[in-house]
C-alpha positions as a Markdown table, in Angstrom:
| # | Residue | x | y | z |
|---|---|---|---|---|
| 1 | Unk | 54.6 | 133.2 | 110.7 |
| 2 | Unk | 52.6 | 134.7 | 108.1 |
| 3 | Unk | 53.1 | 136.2 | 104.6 |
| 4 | Unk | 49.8 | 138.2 | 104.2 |
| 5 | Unk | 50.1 | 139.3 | 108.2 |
| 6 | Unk | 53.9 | 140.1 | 107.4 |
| 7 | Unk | 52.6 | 142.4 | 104.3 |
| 8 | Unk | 50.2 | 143.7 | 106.4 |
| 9 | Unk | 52.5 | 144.5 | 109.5 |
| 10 | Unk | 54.9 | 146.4 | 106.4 |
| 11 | Unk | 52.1 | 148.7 | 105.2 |
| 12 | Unk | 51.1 | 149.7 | 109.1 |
| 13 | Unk | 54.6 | 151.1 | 109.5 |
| 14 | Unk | 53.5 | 154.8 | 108.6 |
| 15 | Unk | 50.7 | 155.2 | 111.0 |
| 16 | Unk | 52.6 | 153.0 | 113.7 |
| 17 | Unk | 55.5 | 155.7 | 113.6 |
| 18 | Unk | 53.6 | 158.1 | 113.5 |
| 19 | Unk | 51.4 | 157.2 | 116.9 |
| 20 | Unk | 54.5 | 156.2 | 118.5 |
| 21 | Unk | 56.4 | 159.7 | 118.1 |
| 22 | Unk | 53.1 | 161.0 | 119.2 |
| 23 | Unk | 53.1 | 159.2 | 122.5 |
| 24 | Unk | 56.7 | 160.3 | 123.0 |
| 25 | Unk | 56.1 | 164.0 | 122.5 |
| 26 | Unk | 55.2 | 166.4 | 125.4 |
| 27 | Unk | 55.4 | 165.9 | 129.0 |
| 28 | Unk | 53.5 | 162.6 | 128.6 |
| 29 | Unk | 56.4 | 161.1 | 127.0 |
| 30 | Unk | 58.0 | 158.2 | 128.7 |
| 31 | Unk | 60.9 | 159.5 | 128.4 |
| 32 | Unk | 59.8 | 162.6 | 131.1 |
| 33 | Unk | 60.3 | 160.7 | 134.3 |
| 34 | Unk | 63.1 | 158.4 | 133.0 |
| 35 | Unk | 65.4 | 158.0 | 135.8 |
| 36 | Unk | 69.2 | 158.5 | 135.0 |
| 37 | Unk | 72.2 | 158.4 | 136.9 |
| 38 | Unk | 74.2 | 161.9 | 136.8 |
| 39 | Unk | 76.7 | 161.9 | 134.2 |
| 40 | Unk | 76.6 | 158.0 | 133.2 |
| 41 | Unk | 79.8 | 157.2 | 132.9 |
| 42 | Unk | 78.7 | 154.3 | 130.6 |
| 43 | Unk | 75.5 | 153.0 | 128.3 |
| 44 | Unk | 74.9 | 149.1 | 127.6 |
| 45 | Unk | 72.4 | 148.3 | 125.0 |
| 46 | Unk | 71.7 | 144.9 | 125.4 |
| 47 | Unk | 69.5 | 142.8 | 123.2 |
| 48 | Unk | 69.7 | 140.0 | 120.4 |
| 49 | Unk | 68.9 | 139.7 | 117.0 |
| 50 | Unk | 66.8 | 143.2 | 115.9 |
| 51 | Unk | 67.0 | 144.7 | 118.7 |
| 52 | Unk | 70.9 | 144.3 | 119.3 |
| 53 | Unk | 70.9 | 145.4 | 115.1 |
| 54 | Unk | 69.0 | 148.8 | 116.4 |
| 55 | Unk | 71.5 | 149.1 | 119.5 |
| 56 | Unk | 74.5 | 148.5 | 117.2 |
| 57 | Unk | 73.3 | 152.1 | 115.2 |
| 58 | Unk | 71.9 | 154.1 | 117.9 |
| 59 | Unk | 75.7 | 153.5 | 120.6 |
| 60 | Unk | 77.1 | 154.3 | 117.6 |
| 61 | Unk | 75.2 | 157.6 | 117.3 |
| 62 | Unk | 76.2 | 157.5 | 121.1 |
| 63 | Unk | 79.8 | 157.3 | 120.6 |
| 64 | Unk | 80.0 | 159.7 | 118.1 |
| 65 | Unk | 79.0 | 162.2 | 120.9 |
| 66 | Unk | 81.2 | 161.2 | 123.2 |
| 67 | Unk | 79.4 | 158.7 | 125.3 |
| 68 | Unk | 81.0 | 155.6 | 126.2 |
| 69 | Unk | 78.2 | 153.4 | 124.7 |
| 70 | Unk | 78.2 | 149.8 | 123.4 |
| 71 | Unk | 75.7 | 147.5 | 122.1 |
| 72 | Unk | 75.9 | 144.2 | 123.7 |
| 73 | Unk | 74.7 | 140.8 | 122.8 |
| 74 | Unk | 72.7 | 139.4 | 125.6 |
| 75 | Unk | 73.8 | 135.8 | 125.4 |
| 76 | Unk | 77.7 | 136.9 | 125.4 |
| 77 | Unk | 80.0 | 134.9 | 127.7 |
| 78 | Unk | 81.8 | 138.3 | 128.9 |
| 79 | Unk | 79.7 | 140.6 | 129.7 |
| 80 | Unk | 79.8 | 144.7 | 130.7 |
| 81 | Unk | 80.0 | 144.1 | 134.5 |
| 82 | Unk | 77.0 | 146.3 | 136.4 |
| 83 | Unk | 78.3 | 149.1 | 138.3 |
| 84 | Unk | 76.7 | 152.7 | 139.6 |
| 85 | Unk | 76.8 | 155.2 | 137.3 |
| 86 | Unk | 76.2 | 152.2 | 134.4 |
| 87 | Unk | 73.0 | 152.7 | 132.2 |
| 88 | Unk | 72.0 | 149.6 | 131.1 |
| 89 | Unk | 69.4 | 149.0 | 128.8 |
| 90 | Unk | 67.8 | 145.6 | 127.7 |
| 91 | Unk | 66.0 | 145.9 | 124.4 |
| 92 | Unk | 63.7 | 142.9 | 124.1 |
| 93 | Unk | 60.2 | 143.5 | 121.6 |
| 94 | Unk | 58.4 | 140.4 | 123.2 |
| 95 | Unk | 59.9 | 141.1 | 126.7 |
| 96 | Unk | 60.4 | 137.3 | 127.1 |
| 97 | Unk | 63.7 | 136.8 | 125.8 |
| 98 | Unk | 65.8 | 135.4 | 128.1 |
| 99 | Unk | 69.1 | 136.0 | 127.3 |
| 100 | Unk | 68.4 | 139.7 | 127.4 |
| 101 | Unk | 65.7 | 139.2 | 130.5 |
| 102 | Unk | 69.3 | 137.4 | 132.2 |
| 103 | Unk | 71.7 | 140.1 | 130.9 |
| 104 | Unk | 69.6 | 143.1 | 132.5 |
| 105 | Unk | 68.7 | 141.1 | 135.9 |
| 106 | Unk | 72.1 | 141.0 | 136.0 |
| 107 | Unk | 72.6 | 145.2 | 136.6 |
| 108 | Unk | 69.5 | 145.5 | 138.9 |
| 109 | Unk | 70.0 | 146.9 | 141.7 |
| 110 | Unk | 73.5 | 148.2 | 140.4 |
| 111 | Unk | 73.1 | 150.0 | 137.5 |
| 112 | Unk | 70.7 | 151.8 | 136.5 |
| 113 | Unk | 68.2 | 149.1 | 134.3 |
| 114 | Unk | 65.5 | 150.2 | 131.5 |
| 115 | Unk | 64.0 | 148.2 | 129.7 |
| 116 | Unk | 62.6 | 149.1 | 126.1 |
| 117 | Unk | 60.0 | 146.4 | 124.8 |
| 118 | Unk | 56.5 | 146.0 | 123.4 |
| 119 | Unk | 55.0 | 144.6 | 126.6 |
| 120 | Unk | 55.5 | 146.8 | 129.6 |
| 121 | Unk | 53.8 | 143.5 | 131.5 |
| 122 | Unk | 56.5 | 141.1 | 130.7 |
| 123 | Unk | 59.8 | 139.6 | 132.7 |
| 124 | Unk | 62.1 | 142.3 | 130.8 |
| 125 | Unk | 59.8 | 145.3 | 132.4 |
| 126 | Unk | 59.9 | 143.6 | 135.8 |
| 127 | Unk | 63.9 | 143.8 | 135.8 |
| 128 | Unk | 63.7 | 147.3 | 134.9 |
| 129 | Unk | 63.7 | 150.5 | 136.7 |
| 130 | Unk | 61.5 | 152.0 | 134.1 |
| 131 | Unk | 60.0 | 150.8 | 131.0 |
| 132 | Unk | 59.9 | 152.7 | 127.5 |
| 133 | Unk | 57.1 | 151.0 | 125.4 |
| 134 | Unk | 57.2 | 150.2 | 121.9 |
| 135 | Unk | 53.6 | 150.7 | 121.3 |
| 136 | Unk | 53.7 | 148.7 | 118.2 |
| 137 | Unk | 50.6 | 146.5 | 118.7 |
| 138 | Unk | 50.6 | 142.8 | 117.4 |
| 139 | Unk | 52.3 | 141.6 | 114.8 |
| 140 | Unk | 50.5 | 139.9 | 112.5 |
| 141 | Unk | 53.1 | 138.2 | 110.3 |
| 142 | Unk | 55.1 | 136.8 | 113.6 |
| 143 | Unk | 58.0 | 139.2 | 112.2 |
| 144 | Unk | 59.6 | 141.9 | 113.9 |
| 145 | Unk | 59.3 | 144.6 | 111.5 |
| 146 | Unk | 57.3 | 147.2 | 113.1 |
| 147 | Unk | 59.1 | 146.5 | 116.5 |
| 148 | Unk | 62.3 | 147.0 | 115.0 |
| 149 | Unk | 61.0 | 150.7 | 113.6 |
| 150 | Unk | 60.2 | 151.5 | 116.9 |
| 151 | Unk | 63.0 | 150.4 | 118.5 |
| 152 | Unk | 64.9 | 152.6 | 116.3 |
| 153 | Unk | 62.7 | 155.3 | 117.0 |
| 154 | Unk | 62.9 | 154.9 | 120.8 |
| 155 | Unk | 66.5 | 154.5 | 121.2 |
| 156 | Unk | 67.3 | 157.4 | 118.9 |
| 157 | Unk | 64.5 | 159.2 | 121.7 |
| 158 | Unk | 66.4 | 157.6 | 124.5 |
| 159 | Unk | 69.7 | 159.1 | 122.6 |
| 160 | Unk | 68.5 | 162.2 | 122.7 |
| 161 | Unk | 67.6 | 162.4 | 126.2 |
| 162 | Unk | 71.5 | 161.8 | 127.1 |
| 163 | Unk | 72.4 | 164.4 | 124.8 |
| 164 | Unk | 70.5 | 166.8 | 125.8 |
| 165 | Unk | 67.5 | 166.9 | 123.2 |
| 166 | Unk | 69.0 | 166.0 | 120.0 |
| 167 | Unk | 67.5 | 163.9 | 118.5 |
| 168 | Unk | 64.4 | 164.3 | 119.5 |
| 169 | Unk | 60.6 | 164.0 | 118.0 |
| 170 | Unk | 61.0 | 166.7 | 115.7 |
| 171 | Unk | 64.0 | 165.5 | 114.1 |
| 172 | Unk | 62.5 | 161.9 | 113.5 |
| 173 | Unk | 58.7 | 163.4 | 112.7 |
| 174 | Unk | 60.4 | 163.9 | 108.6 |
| 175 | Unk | 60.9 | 160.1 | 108.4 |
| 176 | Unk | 56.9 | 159.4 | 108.6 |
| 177 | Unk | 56.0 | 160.9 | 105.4 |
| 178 | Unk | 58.9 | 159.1 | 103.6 |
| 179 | Unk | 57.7 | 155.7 | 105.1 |
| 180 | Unk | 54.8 | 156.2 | 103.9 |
| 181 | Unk | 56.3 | 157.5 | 100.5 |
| 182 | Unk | 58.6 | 154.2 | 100.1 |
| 183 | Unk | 55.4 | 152.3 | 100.5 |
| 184 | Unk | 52.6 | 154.1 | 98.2 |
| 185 | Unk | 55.1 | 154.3 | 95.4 |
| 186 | Unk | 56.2 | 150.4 | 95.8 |
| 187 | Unk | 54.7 | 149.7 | 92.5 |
| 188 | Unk | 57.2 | 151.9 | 90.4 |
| 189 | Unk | 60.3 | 149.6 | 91.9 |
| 190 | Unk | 59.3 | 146.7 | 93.5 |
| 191 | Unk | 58.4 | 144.1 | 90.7 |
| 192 | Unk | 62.1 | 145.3 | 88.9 |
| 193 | Unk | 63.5 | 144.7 | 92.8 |
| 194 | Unk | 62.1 | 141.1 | 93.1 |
| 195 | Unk | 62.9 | 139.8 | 89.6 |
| 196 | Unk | 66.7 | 141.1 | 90.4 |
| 197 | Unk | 66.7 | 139.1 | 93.6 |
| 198 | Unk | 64.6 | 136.1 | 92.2 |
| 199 | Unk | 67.9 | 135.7 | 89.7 |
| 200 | Unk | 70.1 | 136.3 | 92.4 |
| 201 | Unk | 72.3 | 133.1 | 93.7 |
| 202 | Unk | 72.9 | 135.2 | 97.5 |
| 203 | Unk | 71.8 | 138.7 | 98.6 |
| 204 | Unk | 74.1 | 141.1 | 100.4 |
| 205 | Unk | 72.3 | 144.4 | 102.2 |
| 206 | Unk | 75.5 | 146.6 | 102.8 |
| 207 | Unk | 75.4 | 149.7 | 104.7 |
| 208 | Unk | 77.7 | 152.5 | 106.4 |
| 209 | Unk | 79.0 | 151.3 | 110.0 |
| 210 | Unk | 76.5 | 154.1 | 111.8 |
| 211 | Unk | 73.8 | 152.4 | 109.9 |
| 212 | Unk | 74.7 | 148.9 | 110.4 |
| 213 | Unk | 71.0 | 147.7 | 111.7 |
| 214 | Unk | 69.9 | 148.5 | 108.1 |
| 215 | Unk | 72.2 | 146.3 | 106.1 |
| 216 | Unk | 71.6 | 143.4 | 109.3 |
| 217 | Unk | 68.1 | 143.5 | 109.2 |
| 218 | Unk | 67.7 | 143.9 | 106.1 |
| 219 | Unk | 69.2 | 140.8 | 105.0 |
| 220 | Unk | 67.3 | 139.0 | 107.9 |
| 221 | Unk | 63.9 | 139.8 | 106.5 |
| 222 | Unk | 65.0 | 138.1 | 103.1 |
| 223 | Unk | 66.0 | 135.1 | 105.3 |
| 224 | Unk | 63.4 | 134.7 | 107.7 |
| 225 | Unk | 60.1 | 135.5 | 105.3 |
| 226 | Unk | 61.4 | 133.9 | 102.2 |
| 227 | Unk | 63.9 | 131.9 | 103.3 |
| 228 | Unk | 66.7 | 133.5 | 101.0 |
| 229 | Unk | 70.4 | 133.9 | 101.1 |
| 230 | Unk | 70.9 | 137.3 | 102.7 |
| 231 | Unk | 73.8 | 138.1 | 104.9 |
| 232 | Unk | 74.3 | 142.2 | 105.8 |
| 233 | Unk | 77.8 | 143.7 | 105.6 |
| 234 | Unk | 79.0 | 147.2 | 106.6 |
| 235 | Unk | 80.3 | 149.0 | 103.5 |
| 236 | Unk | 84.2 | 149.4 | 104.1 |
| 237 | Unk | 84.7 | 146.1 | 105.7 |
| 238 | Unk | 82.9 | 144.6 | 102.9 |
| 239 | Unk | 86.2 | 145.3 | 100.9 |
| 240 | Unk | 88.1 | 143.1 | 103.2 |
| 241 | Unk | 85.7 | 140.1 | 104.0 |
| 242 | Unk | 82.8 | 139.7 | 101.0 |
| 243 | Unk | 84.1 | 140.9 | 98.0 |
| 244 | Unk | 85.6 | 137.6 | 97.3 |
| 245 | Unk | 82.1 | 136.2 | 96.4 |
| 246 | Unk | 81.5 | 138.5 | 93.5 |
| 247 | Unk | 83.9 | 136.0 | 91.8 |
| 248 | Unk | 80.8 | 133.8 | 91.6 |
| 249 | Unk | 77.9 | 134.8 | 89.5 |
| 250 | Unk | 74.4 | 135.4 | 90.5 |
| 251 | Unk | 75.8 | 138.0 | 93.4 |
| 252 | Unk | 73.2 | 140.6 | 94.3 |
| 253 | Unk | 74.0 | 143.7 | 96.3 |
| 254 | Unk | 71.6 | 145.6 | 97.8 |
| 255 | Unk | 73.6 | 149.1 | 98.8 |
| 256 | Unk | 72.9 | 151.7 | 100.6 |
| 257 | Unk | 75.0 | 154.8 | 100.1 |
| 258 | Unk | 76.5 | 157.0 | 102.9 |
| 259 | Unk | 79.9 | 155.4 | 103.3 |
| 260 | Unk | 83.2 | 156.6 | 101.9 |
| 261 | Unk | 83.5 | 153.1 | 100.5 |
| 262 | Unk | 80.8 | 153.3 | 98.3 |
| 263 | Unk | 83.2 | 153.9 | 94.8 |
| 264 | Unk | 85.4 | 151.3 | 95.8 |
| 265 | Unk | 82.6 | 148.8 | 96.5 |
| 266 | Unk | 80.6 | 149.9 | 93.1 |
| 267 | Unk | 83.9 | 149.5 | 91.3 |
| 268 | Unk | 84.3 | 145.5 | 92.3 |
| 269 | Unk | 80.8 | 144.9 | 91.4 |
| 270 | Unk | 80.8 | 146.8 | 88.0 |
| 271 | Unk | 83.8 | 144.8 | 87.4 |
| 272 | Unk | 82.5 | 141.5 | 88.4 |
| 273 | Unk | 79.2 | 141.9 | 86.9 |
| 274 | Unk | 77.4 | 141.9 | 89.9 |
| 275 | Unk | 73.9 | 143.0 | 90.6 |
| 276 | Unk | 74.2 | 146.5 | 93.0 |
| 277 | Unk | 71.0 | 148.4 | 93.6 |
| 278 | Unk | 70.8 | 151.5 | 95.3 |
| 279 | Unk | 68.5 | 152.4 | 98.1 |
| 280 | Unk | 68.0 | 156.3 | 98.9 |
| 281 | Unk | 70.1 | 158.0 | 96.5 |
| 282 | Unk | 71.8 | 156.5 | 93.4 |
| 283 | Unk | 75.0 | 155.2 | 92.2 |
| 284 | Unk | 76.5 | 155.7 | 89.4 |
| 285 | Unk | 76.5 | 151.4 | 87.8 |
| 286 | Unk | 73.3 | 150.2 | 89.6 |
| 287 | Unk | 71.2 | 148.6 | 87.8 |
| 288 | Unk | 68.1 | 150.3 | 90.1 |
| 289 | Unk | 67.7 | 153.5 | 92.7 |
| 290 | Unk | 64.8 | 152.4 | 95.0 |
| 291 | Unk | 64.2 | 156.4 | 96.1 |
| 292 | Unk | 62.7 | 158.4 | 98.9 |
| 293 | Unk | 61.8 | 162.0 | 100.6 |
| 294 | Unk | 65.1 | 163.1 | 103.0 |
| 295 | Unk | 67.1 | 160.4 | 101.9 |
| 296 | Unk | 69.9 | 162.3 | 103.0 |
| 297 | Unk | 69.3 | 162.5 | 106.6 |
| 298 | Unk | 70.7 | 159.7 | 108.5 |
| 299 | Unk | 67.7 | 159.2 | 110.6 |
| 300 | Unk | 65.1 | 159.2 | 108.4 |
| 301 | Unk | 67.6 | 156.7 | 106.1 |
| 302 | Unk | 67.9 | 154.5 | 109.5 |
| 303 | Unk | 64.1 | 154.6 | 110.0 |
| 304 | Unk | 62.7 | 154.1 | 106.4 |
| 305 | Unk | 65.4 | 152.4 | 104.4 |
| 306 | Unk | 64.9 | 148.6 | 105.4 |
| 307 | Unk | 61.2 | 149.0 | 104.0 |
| 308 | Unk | 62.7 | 148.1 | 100.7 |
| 309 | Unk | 63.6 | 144.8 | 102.5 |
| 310 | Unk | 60.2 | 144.3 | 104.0 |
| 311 | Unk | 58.3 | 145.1 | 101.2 |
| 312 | Unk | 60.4 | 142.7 | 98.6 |
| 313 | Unk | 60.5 | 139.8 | 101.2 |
| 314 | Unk | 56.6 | 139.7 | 101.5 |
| 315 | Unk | 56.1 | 139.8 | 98.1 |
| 316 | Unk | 58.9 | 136.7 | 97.5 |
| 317 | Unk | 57.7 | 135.0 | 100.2 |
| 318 | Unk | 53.8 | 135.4 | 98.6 |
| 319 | Unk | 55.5 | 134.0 | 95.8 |
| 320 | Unk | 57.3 | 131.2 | 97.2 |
| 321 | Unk | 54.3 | 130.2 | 99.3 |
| 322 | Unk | 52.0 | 130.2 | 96.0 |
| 323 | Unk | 54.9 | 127.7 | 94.2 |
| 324 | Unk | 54.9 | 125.3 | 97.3 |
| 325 | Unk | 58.5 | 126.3 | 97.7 |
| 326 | Unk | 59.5 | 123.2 | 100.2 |
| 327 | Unk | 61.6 | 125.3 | 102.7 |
| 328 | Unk | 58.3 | 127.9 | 103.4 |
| 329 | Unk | 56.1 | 124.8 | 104.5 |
C-alpha cells in the first residue's frame, strides 16, 4: 500500500462517481438486462470487509421497503441456503476473494447469482449470472476507497431496480458535487481534524444503523492507512456497548448525525470530556463540524461522508510515514 497513491485514489473520487453514474444511466446501463426472478422472495448481499460495510446500508434501505434483505458475511459458518426465487448477490471489488467467490458458487444454478465487482474478468463474474461493474479503475494506494463509493453507488442502483426506480441516478447525481465540495474545501477542516485525532488515545466513527458502512469504514481507513485505533459503532447501541471507554481520556468521537441517539450520545461525551466531531451537520458540544452541500439527504451522506475519513487518514499516514512510525514500515 501506498500513502501518496491512497491520497491520490481520495481526490479521484468526484470524477470516478461521476463516470460511474454515467455508465449506469440510460438503456446502456448494466442494470437494463439484469435478470431477476419475479417477485424475489429474498436478497442476500454477500461480501466481506467494505463491501459487506456497503451491503449492511443498502439491505437496510431494502428492508425498510419491505424486502426481505440481509447482508451476509461470506466466510459465515451458517449461511442463507440457495433457493429459486433467492437473489443473491456477491460483492467482491477485486473479484478474487474467496470466501465471497465460495458463498455465491454456492447459489448458482439455484438462485439467481450477480455479482458486483471491479473486474468483470475475474472468478466472482464467472459465478454470476450477470455482472454489474464498478468501473473504478486501479487503485493506486492498494486501498479500497473508490471501490467502496461505488459499491455504494451500485447497490443503491441495484436497490432501486427492486423497487421500482427509486433510487435511481438522479437521486445519487446531488452527491457528486458535494464529493467534490468535501474535498476542495479540505483545507478549512482538515489540519484542525488531524491534530484532534493525533491527540486522540482511540478513534470511534459512529453512525445511524441505515448508515452503518460509514461509521465501519470509516474507522477502517484510520486503521489500515495509518495504522490507528479506530473501531465504528452505530449510534444507539453505542450507549450500550462503547460508552464505557469515555471513562478513559484521550477518547475521540467522530459522529455523524442522523440518529435519535445523537443527544444522548453528545451528552456522555460532553460529560466525560471527550473529543466529538461532527460530520455533515453540527452538534451542539463538538468541538468541529466537518460540513457539506445536501448533508441532509441520506444518500448523498452514505456516499460523501467517509471522505472525511479518507482524507484525514492520508494525511496521518503521510505523517507517520515522514516520522519512520515503526508500525507503517
Amino acid at each position: 500500500m501506498k500513502h501518496d497513491g491512497f491520497l491520490a485514489d481520495v481526490l479521484r473520487a468526484p470524477a470516478a462517481l461521476a463516470a460511474l453514474l454515467d455508465a449506469y444511466d440510460g438503456a446502456e446501463s448494466p442494470l437494463a438486462s439484469l435478470p431477476l426472478p419475479e417477485a424475489p422472495s429474498r436478497v442476500v448481499l454477500i461480501g466481506m470487509g467494505s463491501s459487506c460495510f456497503a451491503a449492511v446500508t443498502v439491505a437496510a434501505r431494502l428492508r425498510a421497503a419491505g424486502v426481505d434483505a440481509v447482508a451476509e458475511l461470506a466466510s459465515t459458518g451458517s449461511p442463507t441456503p440457495p433457493r429459486p426465487g433467492t437473489l443473491a448477490v456477491g460483492v467482491s471489488a477485486s473479484g478474487s476473494t474467496s470466501e465471497t467467490v465460495e458463498a455465491l458458487a454456492r447459489h448458482r444454478g439455484r438462485s439467481t447469482t450477480v455479482a458486483v465487482t471491479n473486474d468483470p474478468s475475474s472468478p466472482l463474474a464467472a459465478a454470476a449470472d450477470k455482472v454489474l461493474p464498478l468501473l473504478a479503475g486501479v487503485e493506486e494506494g492498494g486501498v479500497a476507497c473508490l471501490t467502496f463509493q461505488a459499491t455504494l453507488a451500485v447497490l443503491h442502483l441495484l436497490a432501486g431496480r427492486l423497487l421500482g426506480g427509486r433510487p435511481s441516478v438522479a437521486d445519487l447525481r446531488p452527491a457528486v458535487d458535494a464529493v467534490g465540495a468535501l474535498r476542495d474545501g479540505r483545507q478549512s477542516w482538515l489540519p484542525e481534524l488531524c491534530a484532534l485525532l493525533e491527540a486522540a488515545a482511540s478513534i470511534h466513527a459512529i453512525a445511524p444503523a441505515e448508515r452503518l458502512s460509514t461509521a465501519l469504514q470509516s474507522a477502517l481507513m484510520l486503521r489500515e492507512g495509518p495504522r490507528l485505533q479506530a473501531h465504528g459503532h452505530e449510534t444507539g447501541d453505542w450507549l450500550h456497548v462503547d460508552v464505557y471507554l469515555t471513562k478513559r481520556p484521550g477518547y475521540a468521537a467522530l459522529l455523524f448525525p442522523g440518529s435519535r441517539f445523537d443527544g444522548k450520545v453528545m451528552r456522555w461525551l460532553t460529560d466525560r470530556g471527550s473529543t466529538a466531531i461532527a460530520v455533515g451537520s453540527p452538534l451542539e458540544g463538538t468541538a468541529l463540524t466537518i460540513p457539506f452541500p445536501s448533508a441532509e439527504d441520506p444518500l448523498v451522506q452514505a456516499l460523501v461522508e467517509t471522505g472525511v475519513a479518507e482524507l484525514a487518514a492520508a494525511e496521518l499516514w503521510r505523517r507517520g510515514v515522514a516520522a519512520a512510525d515503526p508500525a507503517l514500515v
